[in-house]
C-alpha positions in Angstrom: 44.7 -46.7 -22.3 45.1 -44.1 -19.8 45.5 -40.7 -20.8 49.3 -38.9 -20.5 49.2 -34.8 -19.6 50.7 -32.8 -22.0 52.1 -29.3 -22.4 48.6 -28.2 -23.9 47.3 -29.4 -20.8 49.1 -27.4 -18.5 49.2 -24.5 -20.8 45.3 -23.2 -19.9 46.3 -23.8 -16.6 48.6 -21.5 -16.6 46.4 -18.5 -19.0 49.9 -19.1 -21.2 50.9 -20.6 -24.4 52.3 -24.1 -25.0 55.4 -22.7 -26.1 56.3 -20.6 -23.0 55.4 -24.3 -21.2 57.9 -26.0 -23.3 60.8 -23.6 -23.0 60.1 -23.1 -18.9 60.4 -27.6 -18.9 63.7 -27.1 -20.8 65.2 -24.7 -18.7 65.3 -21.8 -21.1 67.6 -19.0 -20.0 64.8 -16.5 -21.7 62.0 -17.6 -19.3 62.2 -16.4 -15.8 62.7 -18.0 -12.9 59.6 -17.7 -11.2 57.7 -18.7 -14.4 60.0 -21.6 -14.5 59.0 -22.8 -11.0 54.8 -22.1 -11.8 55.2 -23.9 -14.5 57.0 -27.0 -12.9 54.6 -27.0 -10.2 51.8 -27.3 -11.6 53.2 -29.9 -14.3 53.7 -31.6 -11.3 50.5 -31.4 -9.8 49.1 -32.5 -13.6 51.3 -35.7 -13.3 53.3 -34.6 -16.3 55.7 -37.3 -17.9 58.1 -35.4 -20.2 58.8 -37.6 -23.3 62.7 -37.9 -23.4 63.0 -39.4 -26.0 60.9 -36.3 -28.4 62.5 -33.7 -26.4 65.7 -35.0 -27.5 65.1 -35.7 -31.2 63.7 -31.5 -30.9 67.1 -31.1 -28.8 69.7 -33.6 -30.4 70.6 -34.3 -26.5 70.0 -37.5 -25.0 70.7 -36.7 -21.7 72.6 -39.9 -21.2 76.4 -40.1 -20.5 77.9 -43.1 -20.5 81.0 -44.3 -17.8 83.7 -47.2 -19.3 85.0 -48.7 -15.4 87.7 -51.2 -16.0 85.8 -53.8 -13.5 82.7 -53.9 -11.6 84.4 -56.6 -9.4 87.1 -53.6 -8.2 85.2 -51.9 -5.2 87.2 -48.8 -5.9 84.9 -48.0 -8.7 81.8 -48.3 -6.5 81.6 -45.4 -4.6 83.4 -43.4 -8.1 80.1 -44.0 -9.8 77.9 -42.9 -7.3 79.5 -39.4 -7.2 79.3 -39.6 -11.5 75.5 -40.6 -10.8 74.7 -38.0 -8.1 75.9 -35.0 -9.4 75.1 -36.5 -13.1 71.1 -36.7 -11.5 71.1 -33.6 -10.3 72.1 -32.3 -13.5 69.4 -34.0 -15.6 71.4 -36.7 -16.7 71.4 -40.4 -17.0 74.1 -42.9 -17.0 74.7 -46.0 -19.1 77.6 -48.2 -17.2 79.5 -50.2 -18.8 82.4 -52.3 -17.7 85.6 -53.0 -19.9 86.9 -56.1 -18.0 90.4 -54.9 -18.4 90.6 -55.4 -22.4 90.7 -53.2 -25.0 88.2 -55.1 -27.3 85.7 -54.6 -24.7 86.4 -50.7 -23.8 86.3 -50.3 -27.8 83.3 -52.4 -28.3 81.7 -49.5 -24.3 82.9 -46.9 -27.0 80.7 -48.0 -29.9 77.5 -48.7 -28.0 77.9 -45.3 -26.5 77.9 -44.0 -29.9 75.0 -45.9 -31.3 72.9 -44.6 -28.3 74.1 -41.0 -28.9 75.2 -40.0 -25.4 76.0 -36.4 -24.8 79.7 -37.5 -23.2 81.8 -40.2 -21.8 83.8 -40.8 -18.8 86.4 -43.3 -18.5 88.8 -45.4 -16.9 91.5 -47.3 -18.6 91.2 -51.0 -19.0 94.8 -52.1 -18.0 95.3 -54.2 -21.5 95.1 -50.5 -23.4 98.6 -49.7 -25.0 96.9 -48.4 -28.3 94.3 -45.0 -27.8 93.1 -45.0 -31.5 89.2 -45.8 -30.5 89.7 -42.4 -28.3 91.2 -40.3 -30.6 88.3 -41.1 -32.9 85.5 -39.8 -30.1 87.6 -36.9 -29.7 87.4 -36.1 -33.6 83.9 -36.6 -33.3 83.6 -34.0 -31.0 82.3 -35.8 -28.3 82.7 -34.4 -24.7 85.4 -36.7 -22.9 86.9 -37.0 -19.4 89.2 -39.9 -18.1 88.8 -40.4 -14.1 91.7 -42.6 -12.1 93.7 -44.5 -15.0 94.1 -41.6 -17.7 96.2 -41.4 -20.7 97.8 -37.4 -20.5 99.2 -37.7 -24.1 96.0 -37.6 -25.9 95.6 -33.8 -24.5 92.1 -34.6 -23.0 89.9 -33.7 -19.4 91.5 -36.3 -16.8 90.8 -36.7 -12.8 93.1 -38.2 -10.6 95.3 -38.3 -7.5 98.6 -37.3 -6.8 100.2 -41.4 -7.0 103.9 -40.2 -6.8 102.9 -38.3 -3.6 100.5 -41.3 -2.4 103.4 -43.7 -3.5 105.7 -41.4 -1.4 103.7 -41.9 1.4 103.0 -44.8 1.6 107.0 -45.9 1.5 108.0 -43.0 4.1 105.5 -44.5 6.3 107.3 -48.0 6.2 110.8 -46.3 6.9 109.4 -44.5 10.2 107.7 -47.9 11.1 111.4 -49.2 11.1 111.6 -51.0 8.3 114.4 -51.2 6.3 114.4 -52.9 3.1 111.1 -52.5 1.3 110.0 -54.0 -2.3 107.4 -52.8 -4.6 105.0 -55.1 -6.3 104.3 -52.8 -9.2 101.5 -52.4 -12.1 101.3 -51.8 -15.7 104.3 -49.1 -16.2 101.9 -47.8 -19.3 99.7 -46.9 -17.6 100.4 -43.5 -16.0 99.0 -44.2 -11.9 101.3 -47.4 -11.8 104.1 -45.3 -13.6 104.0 -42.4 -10.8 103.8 -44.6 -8.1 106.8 -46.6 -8.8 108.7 -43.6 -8.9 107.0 -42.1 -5.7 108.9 -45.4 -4.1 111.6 -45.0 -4.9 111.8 -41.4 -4.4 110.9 -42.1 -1.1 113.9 -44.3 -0.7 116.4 -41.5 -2.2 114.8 -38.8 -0.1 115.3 -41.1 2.7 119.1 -42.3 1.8 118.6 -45.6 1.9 119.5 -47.9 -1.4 117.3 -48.9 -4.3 118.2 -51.9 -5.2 116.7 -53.3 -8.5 115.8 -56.9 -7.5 113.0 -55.5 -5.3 110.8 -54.5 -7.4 108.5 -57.1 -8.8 106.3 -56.4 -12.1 103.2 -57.5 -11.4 99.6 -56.8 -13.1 97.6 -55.5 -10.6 96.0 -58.9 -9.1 96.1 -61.7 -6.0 98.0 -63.8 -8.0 100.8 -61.5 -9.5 100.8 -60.3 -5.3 101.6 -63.9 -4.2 103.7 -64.8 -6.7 106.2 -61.5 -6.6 106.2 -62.8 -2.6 107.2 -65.7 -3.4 109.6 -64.2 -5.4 110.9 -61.8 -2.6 111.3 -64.5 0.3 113.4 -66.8 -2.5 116.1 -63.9 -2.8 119.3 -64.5 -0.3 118.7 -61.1 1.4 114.5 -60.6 1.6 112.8 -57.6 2.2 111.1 -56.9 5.7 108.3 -54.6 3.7 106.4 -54.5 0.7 104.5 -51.7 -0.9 101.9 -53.0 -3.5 100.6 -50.7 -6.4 97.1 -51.5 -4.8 94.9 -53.4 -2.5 94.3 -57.0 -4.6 98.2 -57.4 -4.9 98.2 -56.7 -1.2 96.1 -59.0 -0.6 97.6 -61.8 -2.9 101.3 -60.5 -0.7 99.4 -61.5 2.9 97.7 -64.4 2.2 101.1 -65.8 0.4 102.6 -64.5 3.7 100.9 -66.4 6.5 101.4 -69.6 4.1 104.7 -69.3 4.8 103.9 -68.6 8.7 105.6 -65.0 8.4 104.4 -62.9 11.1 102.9 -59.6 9.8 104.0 -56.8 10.5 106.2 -57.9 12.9 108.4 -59.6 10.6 106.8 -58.4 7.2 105.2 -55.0 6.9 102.8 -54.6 3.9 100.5 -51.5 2.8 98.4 -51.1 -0.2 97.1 -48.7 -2.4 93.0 -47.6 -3.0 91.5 -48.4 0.3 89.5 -51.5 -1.1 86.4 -52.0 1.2 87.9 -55.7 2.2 91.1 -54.0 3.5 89.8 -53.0 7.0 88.3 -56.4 7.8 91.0 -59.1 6.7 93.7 -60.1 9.6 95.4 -57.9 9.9 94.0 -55.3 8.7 95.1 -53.4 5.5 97.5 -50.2 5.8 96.6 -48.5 2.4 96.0 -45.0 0.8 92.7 -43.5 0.0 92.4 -42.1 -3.3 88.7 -39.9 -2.6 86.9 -42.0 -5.0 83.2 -40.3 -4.3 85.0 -36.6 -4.9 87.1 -38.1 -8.2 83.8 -39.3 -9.5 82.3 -35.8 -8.8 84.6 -33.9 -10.0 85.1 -35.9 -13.0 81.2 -35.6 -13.6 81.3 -32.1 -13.0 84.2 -31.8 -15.4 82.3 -33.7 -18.1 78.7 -31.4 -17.3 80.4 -28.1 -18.2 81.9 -29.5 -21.8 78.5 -30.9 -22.6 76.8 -27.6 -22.0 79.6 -25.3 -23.1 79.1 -23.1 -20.0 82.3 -21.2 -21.3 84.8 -21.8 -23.5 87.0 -24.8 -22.5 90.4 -25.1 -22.1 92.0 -29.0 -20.7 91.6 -29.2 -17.6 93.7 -32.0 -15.2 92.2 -32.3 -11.9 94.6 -33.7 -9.1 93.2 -34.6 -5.4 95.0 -35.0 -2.7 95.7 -39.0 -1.5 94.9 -39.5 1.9 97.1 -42.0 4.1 95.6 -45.0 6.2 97.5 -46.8 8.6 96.3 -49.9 9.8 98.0 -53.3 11.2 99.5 -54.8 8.4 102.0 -51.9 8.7 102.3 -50.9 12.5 105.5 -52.6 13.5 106.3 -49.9 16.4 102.6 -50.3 17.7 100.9 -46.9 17.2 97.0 -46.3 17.4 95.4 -47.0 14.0 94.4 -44.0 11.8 
């Protein structure tokens, strides 16, 4: 059995105690800063392992937070986690994924093995089958630090990240009317779920701001997939008047809306116009390529991180914070009826 360096190891090394040792590896605001740097240095040199799992029995920290995404199959939540991870690192902590798969039961069941490993706080993202919040109000009785990221629920008063979806919504719509188009239909999401909500409303605001008429039968309730994007399609090109546009609540449905489109040999965009939402990674590399909006998933992740970092260490008091970035238009193909360069 090889032998593991300990504190009392580097202690002599040092001519200090194993005490100061222990408080300078923990960061201890009453060491200094120099002594804090000796001291990592020449545990490093020492090939010293801190135990994490005694320092937090001493500590009642893990160090662990754990993330609940709705889907690992969404790429949107890719590059989300690696700004949770990277500023989460950086910070001394780990991260224990776990993926909802759009249901309740399963987001419930991320909840509960969160708890039973004790992680210091939770991020999350709303699985879209979530009408009832009772599993969070019972973390937030518990005390434990929690921030929701991209799908957040506002009425439960707690930390949230998102974008601005009425304004990306907006966009997105406004673009479509400068491109020429003239009678646009929403594919929509969830409605209780706050993003889809907004950007419903950011359509149709675009529409009123832009005096044309919003007419009821174009807008399609779907549930944020391929299929429900084919089908409300389908459901468009059967009405006696069809649309010439469709803005879809995000990227899948757009992509369910094109591929239902060149089945029916509709020319797009000259004859359909379609944009998305979230800038999934497919989007730039179908035919045509996907008009969409970018919602900064590596700066929501960080800022949701960094959100979750400062309740967990009680840097100050807290007061609710609601962080809202900025979406960021991209024009592509599938929208560019009056031919200008991509963006």
């Amino acid at each position: 059995m090889s032998y593991k360096t300990t504190i009392i190891d580097i202690a002599p090394e040092l001519n200090t105690t194993p005490a100061t040792v222990s408080r300078a590896l923990s960061n201890h605001p009453g060491i200094s800063e120099k002594t804090k740097q000796t001291v990592q240095l020449t545990a490093s040199k020492l090939n010293y392992k801190r135990n994490r799992i005694a320092s937090s029995l001493r500590s009642g920290k893990t160090h662990v937070i754990g993330v609940i995404i709705p889907s690992a199959e969404i790429n949107f939540f890719g590059p989300v986690v690696h700004g949770i991870e990277s500023v989460a690192n950086s910070n001394g902590y780990n991260v224990l994924l776990f993926q909802s798969n759009e249901s309740r039961e399963f987001e419930e069941k991320g909840l509960e093995t969160f708890l039973t490993a004790r992680v210091d706080g939770i991020l999350v993202s709303l699985a879209k089958d979530t009408i009832d919040y009772s599993h969070f109000i019972e973390i937030k009785k518990r005390g434990i630090p929690l921030v929701f990221f991209d799908r957040t629920a506002d009425d439960l008063g707690m930390d949230s990240v998102g974008i601005d979806d009425y304004k990306g919504a907006f966009n997105a719509t406004e673009h479509l009317i400068q491109q020429g188009y003239t009678s646009i239909a929403h594919i929509s999401g969830p409605q209780h779920l706050k993003n889809f909500h907004d950007r419903i409303k950011g359509y149709m605001g675009a529409l009123q701001a832009n005096k044309m008429k919003m007419d009821p039968d174009l807008i399609y309730p779907g549930n944020i997939s391929i299929e429900s994007g084919k089908t409300g399609t389908d459901y468009f090109l059967s009405l006696s008047n069809p649309p010439d546009a469709i803005f879809a609540t995000e990227d899948f449905t757009a992509l369910g809306a094109i591929s239902k489109l060149k089945e029916r040999n509709i020319i797009i965009p000259h004859q359909m116009g379609i944009i998305g939402f979230a800038n999934e990674l497919f989007g730039e590399h179908i035919s045509p390529s996907l008009s969409t909006v970018d919602q900064q998933t590596i700066r929501m992740g960080k800022s949701a991180i960094n959100l979750l970092v400062d309740m967990m260490e009680k840097k100050e008091q807290h007061l609710r914070q609601k962080v809202v970035l900025d979406p960021l238009l991209i024009i592509r193909q599938s929208s560019l009826r009056i031919g200008q360069t991509e963006q």
